[in-house]
C-alpha positions as CSV (number, residue, x, y, z in Angstrom):
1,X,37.8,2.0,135.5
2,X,35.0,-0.8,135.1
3,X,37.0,-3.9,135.8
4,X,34.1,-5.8,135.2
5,X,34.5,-5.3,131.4
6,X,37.5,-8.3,131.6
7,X,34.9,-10.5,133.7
8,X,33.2,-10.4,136.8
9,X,35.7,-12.9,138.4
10,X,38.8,-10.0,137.5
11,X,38.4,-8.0,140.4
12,X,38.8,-10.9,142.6
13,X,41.4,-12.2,140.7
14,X,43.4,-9.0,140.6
15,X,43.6,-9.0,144.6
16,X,44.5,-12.6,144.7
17,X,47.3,-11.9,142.2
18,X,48.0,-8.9,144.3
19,X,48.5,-10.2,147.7
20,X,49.9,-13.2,146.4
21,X,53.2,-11.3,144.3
22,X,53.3,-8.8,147.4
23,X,54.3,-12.1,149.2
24,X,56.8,-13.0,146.5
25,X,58.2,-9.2,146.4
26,X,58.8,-9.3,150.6
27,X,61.1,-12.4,149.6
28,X,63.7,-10.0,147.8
29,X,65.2,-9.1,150.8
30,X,66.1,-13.2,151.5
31,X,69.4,-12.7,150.4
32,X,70.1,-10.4,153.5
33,X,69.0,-13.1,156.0
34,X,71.4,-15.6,153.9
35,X,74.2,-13.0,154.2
36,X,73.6,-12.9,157.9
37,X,73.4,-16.7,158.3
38,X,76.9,-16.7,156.6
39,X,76.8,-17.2,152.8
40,X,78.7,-15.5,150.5
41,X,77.2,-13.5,147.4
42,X,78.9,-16.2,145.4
43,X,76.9,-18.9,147.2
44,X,74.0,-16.8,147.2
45,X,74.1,-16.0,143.6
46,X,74.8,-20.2,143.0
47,X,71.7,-20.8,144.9
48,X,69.6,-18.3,143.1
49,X,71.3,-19.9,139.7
50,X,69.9,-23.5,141.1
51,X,66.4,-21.9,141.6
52,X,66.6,-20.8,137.9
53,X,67.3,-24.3,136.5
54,X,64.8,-25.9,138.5
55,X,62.2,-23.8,137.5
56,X,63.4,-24.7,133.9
57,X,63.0,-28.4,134.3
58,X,59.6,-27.7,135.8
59,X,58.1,-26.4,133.2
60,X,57.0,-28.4,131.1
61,X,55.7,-30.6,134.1
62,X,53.8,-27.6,134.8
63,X,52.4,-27.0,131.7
64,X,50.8,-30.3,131.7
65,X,49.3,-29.9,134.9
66,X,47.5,-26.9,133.4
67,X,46.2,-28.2,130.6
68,X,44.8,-31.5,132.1
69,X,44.1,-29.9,135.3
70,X,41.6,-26.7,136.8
71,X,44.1,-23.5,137.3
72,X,41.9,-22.9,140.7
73,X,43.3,-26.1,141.8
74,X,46.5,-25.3,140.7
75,X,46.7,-22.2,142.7
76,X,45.1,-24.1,146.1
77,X,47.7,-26.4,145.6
78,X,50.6,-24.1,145.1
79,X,49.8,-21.7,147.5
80,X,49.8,-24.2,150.4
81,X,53.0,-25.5,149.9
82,X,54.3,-21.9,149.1
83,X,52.8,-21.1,153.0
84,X,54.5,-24.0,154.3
85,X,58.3,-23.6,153.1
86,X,57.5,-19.5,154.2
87,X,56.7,-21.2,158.0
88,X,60.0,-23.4,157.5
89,X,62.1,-20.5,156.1
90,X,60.9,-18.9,159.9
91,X,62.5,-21.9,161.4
92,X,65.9,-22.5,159.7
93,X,69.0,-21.1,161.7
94,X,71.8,-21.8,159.8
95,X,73.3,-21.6,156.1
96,X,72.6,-25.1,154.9
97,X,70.9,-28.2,152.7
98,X,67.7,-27.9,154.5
99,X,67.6,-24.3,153.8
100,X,68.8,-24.9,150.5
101,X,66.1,-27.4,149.9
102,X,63.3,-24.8,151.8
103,X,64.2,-22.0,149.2
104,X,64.3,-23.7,146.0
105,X,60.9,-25.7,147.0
106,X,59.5,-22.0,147.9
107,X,60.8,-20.6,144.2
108,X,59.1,-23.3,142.8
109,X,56.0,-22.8,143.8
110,X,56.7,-19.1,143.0
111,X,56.7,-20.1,139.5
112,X,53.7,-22.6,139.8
113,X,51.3,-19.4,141.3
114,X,52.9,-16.7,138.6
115,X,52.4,-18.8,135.4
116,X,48.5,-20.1,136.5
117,X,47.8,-16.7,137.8
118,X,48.3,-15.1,134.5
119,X,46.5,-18.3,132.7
120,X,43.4,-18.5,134.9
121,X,43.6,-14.1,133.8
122,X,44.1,-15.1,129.9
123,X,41.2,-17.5,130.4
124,X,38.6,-15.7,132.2
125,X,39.2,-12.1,130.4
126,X,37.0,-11.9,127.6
127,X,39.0,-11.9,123.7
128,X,37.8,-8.6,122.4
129,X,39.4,-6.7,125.8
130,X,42.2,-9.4,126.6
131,X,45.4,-8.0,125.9
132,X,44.1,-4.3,128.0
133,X,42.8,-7.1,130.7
134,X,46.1,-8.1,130.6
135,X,48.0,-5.0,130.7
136,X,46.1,-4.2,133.8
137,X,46.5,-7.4,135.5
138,X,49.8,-6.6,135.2
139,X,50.0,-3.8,137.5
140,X,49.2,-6.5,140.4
141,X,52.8,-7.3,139.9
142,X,54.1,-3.4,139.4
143,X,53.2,-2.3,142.5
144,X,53.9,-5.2,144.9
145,X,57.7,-4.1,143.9
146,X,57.2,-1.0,145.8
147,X,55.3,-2.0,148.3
148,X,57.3,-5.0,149.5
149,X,60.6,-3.2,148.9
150,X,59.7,-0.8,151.7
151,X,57.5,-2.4,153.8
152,X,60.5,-5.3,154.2
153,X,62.4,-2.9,155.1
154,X,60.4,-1.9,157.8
155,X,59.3,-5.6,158.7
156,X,63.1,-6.4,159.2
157,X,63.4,-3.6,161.8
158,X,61.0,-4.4,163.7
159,X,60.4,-8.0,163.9
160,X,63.8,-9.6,162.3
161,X,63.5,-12.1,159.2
162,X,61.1,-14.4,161.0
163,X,58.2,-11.5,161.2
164,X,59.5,-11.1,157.5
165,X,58.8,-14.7,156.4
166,X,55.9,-14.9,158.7
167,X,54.2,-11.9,157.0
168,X,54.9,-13.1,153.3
169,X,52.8,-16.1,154.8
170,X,49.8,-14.5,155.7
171,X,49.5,-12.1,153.1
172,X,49.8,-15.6,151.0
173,X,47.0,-17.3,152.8
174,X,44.5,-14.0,152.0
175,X,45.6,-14.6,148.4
176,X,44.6,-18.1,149.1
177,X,41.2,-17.6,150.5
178,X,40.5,-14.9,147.7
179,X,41.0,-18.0,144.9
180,X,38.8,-19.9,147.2
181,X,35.6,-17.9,145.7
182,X,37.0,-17.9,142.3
183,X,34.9,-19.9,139.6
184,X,36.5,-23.3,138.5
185,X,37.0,-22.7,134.6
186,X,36.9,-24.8,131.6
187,X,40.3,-26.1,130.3
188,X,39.8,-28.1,127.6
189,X,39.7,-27.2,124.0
190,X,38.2,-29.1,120.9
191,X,41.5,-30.5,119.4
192,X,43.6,-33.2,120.4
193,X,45.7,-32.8,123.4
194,X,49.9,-32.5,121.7
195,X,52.9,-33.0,124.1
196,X,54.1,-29.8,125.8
197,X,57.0,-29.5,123.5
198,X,54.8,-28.9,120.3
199,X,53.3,-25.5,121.8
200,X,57.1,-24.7,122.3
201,X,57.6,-25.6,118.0
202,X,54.6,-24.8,116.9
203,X,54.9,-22.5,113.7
204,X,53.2,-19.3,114.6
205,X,54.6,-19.4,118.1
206,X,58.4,-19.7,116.9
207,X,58.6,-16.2,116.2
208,X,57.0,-14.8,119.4
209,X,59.5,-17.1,121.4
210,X,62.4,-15.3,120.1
211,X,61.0,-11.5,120.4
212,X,60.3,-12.5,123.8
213,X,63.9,-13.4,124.6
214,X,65.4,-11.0,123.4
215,X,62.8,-8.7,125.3
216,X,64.1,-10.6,128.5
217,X,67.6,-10.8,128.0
218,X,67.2,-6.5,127.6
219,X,64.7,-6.5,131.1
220,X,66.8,-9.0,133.2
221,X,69.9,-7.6,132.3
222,X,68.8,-4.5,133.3
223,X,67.6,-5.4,136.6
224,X,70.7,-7.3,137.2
225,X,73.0,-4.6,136.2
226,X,71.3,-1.1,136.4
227,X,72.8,-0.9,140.4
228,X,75.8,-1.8,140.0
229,X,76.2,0.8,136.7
230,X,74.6,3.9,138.8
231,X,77.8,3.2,141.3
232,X,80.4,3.0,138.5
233,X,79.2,6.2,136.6
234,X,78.4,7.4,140.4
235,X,75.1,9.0,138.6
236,X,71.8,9.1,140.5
237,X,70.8,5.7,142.1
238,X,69.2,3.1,141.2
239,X,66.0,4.1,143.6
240,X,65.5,7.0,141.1
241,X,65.7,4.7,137.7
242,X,63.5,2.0,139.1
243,X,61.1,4.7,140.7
244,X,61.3,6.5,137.2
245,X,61.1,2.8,135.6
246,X,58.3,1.6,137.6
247,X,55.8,4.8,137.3
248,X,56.3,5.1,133.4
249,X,55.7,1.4,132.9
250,X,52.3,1.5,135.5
251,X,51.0,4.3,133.3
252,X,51.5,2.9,129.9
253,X,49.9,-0.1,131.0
254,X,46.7,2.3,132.1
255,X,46.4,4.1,129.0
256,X,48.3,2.3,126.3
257,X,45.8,-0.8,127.6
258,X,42.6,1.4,126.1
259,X,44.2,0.9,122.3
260,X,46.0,-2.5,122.5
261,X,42.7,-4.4,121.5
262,X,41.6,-2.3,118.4
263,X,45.4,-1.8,116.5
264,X,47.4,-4.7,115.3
265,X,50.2,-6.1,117.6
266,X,52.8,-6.9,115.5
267,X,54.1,-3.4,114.3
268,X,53.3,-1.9,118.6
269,X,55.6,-5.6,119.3
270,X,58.3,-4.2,116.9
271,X,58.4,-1.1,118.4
272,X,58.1,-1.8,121.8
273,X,61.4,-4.1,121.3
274,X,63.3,-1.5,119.9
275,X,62.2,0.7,122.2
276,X,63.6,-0.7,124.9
277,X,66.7,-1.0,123.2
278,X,67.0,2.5,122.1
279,X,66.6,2.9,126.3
280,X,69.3,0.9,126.7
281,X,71.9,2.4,124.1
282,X,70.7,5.9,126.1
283,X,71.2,4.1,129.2
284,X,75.1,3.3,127.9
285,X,75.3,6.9,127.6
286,X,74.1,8.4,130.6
287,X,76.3,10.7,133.1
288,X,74.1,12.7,134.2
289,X,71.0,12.2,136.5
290,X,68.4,13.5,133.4
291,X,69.6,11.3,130.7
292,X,69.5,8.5,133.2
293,X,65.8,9.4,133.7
294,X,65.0,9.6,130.7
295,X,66.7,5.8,129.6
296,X,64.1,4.6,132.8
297,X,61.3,6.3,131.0
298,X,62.0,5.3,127.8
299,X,62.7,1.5,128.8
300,X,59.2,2.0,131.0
301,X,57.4,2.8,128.6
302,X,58.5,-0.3,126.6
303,X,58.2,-2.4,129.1
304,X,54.2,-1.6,129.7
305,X,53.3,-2.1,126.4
306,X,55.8,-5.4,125.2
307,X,54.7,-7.8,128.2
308,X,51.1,-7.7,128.1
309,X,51.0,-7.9,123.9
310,X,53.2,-11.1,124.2
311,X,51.2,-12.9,126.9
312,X,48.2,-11.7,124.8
313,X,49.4,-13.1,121.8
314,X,50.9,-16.1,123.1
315,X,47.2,-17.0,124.1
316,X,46.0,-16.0,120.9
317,X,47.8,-18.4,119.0
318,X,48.3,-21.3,121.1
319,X,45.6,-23.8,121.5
320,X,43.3,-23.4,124.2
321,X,44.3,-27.2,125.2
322,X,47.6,-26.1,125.1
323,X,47.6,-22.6,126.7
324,X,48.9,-24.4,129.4
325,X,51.7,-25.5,128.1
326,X,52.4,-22.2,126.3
327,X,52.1,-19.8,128.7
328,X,54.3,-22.3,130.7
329,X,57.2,-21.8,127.8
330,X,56.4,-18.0,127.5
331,X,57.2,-17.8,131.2
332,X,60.4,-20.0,131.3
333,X,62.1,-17.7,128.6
334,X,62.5,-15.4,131.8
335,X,63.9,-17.4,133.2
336,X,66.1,-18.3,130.5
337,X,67.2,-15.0,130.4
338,X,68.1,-14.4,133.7
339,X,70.3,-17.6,133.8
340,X,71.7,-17.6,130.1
341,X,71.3,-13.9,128.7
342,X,72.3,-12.0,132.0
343,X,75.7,-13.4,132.3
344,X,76.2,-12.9,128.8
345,X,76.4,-9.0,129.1
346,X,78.1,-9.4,132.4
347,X,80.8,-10.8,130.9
348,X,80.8,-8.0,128.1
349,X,80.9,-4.9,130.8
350,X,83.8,-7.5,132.7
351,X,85.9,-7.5,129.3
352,X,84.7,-4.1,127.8
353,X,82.8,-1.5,129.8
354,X,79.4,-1.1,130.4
355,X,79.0,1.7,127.0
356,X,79.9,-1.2,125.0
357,X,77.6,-3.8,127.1
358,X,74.6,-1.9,127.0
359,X,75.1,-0.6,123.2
360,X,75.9,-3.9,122.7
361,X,72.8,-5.3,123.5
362,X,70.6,-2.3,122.7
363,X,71.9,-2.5,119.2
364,X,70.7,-6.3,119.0
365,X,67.3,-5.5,120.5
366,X,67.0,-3.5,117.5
367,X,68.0,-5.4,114.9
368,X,65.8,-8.3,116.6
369,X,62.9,-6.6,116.4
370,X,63.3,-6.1,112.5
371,X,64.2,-9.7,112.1
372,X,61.3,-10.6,113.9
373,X,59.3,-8.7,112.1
374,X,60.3,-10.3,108.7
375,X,60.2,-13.5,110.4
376,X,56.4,-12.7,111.8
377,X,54.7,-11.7,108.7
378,X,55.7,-14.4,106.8
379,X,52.9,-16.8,108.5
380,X,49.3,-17.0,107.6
381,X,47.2,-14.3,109.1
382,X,44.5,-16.6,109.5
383,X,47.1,-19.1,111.7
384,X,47.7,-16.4,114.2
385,X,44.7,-17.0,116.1
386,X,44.1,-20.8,116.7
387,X,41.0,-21.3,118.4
388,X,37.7,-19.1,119.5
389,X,38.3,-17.8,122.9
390,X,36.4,-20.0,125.6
């Protein structure tokens, strides 16, 4: 594939997105290390629960930034402090505030790298191959799931949690040096600069924010839940659905990406969304390791096509002063999800089962994506778009 057709700068920007999630992905196995300093899975999970309201708060602070400030700067910036709470994590020895404060500083930055990683890509990929640019640029945080899952594994074996945190740090500093040669892009748009809560209310943007929600709640549920469902039905494991999950997403991204650009988003959106929810209703169903397959492969596939049309769209319609800001929101509803949405249906499987959970919410993925659809076409065509790409 050319990657030069989403700019020359995507290549580079791909490996710097790359390295930099492969980082992030060697930090799933932190709650191990926290186990073995002591904590609890309650405290763990309190602590994870803390990161996800603190990236909340952030932001809107972060959007700002992005729209008065260059996303390679941004990046620099982040990525620094990101290297130096990894060196600190290396040094902590015991279950504690300074740890506490380490971690949630690190997840921070996490989000500050994510969200201008996948604006500086929305900015530099040109608008008539954007939403395939992005669909692509997505697999640079596909694969670092794999890669890091493993390869901590083996990490941990050989070199203990420090060689662990010490890795995630160098691999972050070639990320770092990669940006270094990136261009410094243009930021600013024509119109006057609004506060970072009108991209979150403005009109054509409403509807998007709540497909994307429910979208998360149906992906963060499932990666919360899908373990602990495999050992209750005592079908498969999760390694098979998230292999199964994983491959099938990868691929629709590869080809589904050659068609996203020439056929209107709004009716792929709708059934993307109920896609996934028809994988989850399956999912409710499954006893046996081929119907649990094919709920992975069905939710996969919805899963490579959904992301990269919202983010796509999201820049399409917000300002390009405020893309910021937007993709700021667009990010934080994942978070939103995980903190809000997730618990939701664990409290469902707690008081039901998880057939009733997961219809549950595979049912309202579907009728959301009809609403939303209803909802959508009811603004002006010629408001969707809001400015000419840069």
């Amino acid at each position: 594939m050319d990657t030069h057709r989403f700019g020359v700068t995507f290549p580079r920007l791909f490996a710097a997105a790359l390295l930099q999630e492969l980082s992030f992905a060697l930090m799933i196995h932190t709650p191990g290390y926290f186990n073995q300093l002591g904590a609890t899975e309650g405290l763990i999970g309190l602590l994870y629960a803390g990161g996800a309201v603190l990236s909340l708060l952030f932001r809107p602070w972060l959007g700002r930034i992005l729209d008065l400030t260059h996303r390679r700067s941004v990046l620099l910036v982040a990525a620094v402090l990101n290297m130096a709470v990894l060196v600190a994590l290396a040094t902590t020895t015991a279950w504690g505030p300074f740890l506490w404060a380490v971690f949630l500083v690190q997840r921070t930055a996490q989000v500050a790298l994510f969200t201008t990683m996948l604006t500086y890509a929305a900015d530099s990929i040109p608008l008539a191959r954007r939403t395939q640019g992005l669909a692509i640029f997505g697999l640079s945080g596909l694969i670092p799931i794999a890669v890091g899952g493993y390869g901590g594994d083996v990490i941990i074996a050989n070199f203990e949690f420090v060689g662990l945190f010490l890795t995630a740090t160098g691999v972050s500093l070639v990320s770092w040096l990669i940006v270094w040669t990136l261009p410094t892009l243009p930021v600013r748009g024509h119109q006057p600069r609004r506060s970072f809560w009108a991209a979150l209310s403005q009109r054509n943007l409403l509807p998007l924010w709540f497909v994307t929600l429910l979208f998360a709640v149906g992906m963060e549920s499932l990666f919360t839940f899908a373990r602990t469902f495999v050992i209750e039905r005592q079908v498969g494991t999760a390694g098979i659905f998230f292999v199964a999950y994983g491959i099938t997403a990868a691929v629709t991204r590869l080809l589904g990406g050659q068609v996203y650009d020439r056929v209107p988003h709004r009716p792929l959106l709708v059934v993307s969304v109920a896609l996934y929810g028809s994988g989850m209703a399956a999912l409710a169903t499954a006893d046996t390791v081929p119907v649990l397959v094919l709920a992975a492969v069905i939710t996969g596939t919805a899963h490579g096509a959904a992301f990269p049309i919202l983010s796509s769209e999201v820049v399409n319609r917000a300002r390009i002063n405020e893309r910021g800001s937007a993709m700021a929101t667009f990010t934080s509803i994942f978070d939103f999800a995980l903190l809000a949405g997730a618990p939701a249906v664990g409290f469902l499987i707690d008081g039901f089962d998880y057939l009733v959970a997961f219809t549950a919410l595979g049912v309202a993925l579907l009728v959301g994506a009809v609403l939303y659809r209803l909802w959508d076409r009811r603004i002006d065509p010629a408001s969707l778009v809001a400015e000419e790409a840069i």
